[in-house]
N, C-alpha and C positions, 0 to 999 in steps of 0.2 A: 732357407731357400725353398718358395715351392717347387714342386715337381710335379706338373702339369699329369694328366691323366690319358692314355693312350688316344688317338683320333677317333671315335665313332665309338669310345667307351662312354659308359656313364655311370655315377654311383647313385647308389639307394640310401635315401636318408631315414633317420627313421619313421617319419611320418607317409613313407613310398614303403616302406616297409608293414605298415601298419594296413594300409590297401592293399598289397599284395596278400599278406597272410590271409586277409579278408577273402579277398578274389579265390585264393585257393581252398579256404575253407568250405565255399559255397559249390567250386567245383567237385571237389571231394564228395561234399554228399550229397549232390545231385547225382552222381556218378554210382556212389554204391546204392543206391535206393533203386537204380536199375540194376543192380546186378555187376558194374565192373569195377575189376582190379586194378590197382594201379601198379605197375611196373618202370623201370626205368634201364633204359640202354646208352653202354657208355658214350664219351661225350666226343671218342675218336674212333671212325670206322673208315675201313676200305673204299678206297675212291670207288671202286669195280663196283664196290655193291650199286649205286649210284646211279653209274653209265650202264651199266646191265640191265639195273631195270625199265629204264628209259622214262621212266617218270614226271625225270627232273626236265625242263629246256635246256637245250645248249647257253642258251642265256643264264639260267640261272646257274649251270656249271661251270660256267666261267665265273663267277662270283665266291667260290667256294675257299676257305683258306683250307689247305690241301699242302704238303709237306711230304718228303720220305722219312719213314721211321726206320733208322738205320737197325741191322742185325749181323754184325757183323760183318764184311767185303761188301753186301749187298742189302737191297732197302725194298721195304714196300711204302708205295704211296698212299698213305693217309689223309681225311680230310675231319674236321670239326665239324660236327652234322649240321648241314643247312638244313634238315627237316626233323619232322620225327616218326611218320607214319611209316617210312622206309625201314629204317633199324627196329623198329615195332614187328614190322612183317618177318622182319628176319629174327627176330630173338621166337618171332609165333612157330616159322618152322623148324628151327634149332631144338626147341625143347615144351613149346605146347600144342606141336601138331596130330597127338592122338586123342585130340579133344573136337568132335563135330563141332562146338561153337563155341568159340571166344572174345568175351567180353574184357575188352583191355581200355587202360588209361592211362596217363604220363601228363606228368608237368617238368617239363625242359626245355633247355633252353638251344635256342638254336643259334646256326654265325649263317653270314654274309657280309662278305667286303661292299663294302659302298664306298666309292671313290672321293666324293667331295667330306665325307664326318662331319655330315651336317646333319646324318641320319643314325640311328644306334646299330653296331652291328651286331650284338648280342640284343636276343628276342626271346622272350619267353612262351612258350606253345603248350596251352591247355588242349588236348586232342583225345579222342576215343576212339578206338579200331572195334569193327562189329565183324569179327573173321567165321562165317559159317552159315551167316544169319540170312533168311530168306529173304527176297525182294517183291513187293517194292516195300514190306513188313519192316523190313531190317532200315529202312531207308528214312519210314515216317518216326521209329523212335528215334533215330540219330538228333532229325530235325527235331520232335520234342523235348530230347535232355537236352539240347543244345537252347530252346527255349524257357525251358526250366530254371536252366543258370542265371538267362539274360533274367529272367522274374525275380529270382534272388537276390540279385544282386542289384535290382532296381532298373537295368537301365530301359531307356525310353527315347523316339521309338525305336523297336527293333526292323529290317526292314532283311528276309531271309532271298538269300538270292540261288538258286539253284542253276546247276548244268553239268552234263556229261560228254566226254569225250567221243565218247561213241555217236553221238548224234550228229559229230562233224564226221566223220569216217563213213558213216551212214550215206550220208548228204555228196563226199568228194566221190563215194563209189558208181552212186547213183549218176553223176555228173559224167563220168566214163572215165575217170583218171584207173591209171594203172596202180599197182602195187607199191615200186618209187616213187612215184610221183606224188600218190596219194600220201607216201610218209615223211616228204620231204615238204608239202606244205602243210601237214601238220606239226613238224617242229620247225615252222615262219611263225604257225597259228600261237603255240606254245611258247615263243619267245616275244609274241608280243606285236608282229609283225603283220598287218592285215592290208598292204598292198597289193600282194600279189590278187588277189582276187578279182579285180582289175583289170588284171591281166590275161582274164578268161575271158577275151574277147567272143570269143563264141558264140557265146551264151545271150538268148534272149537278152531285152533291157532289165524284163521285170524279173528277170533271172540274179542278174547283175544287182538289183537293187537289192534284191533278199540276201545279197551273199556280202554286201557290206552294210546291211543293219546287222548280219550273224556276225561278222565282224567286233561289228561294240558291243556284244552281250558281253557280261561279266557275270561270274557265278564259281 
């Protein structure tokens, strides 16, 4: 009898396996030729860390499989890391925060429930944290080991997309939004959500039109 494979699982055959080792070989030493370590942080951490640092969207914490890990009478909520950049930061100041600058890497793997399993909910995340490093310095090596790999690994074309969150916080303050207001349409912005903008009746036309082409940026 077979015994089907969980919804949104998938296995690795060995020829999927022969590309990934690939893939991570190539990340590997793109990674140490700048200087980073690779580390790795477990594969079950505290919902709080999460919601704390506000990172995530509500959207994507809704997606999160998230559990109590019983301790006797009483439980803490746990989740299987939807990221990796988060538990990164937190293992940096746990134990390598008396280092001015840190050069960190990881290949892990991430979850996200996806409702229909038509899509895989274990992810694998090749990532670098550049924790110290001067800007916009620290910003154009990221972008070039990140092109380094894509060279190694052959693919073609590359097409890098950049953006920062601060540019829309810039932008809603300048507009005259409050404090609320300003954070609450930035997690619409971070879930995905670009209607409300729309709804800044207010504002010039040509106001309005700028604030839903920043709408469709991706980066």
């Amino acid at each position: 009898m077979k015994i089907p494979r969980c919804k949104g699982a998938i296995d690795l055959m060995p020829q999927d396996m022969a590309r990934f080792s690939r893939i991570k070989g190539a990340f590997r030493s793109c990674c140490a030729a700048w200087g980073y370590q690779e580390v790795r942080t477990p594969t079950i951490e505290y919902l709080h860390l999460f919601t704390s640092a506000g990172t995530l969207s509500p959207e994507m914490l809704s997606r999160v499989y998230s559990f109590l890990d019983w301790d006797g009478w009483s439980g803490e909520r746990v989740v299987l890391r939807p990221d990796g950049t988060i538990p990164t930061a937190r293992l940096y100041v746990e134990s390598l925060s008396d280092r001015p600058v840190s050069r960190l890497c990881y290949i892990e793997n991430v979850f996200s429930f996806e409702g229909t399993g038509q899509e895989s909910r274990e992810r694998w995340q090749c990532g670098v944290e550049l924790i110290g490093g001067k800007e916009p310095e620290g910003d154009a090596e990221l972008i070039m080991l990140a092109l380094e790999v894509m060279d190694r690994l052959h693919i073609t074309p590359v097409n890098v997309k950049l953006s920062h969150i601060g540019f829309y916080k810039v932008l809603l303050k300048e507009l005259g939004m409050g404090g609320d207001e300003r954070e609450e349409h930035l997690t619409r912005l971070l879930s995905g959500e670009t209607s409300f903008f729309s709804a800044i009746r207010e504002e010039p036309e040509d106001v309005q039109r700028f604030l839903k082409l920043l709408g469709g940026l991706r980066g």
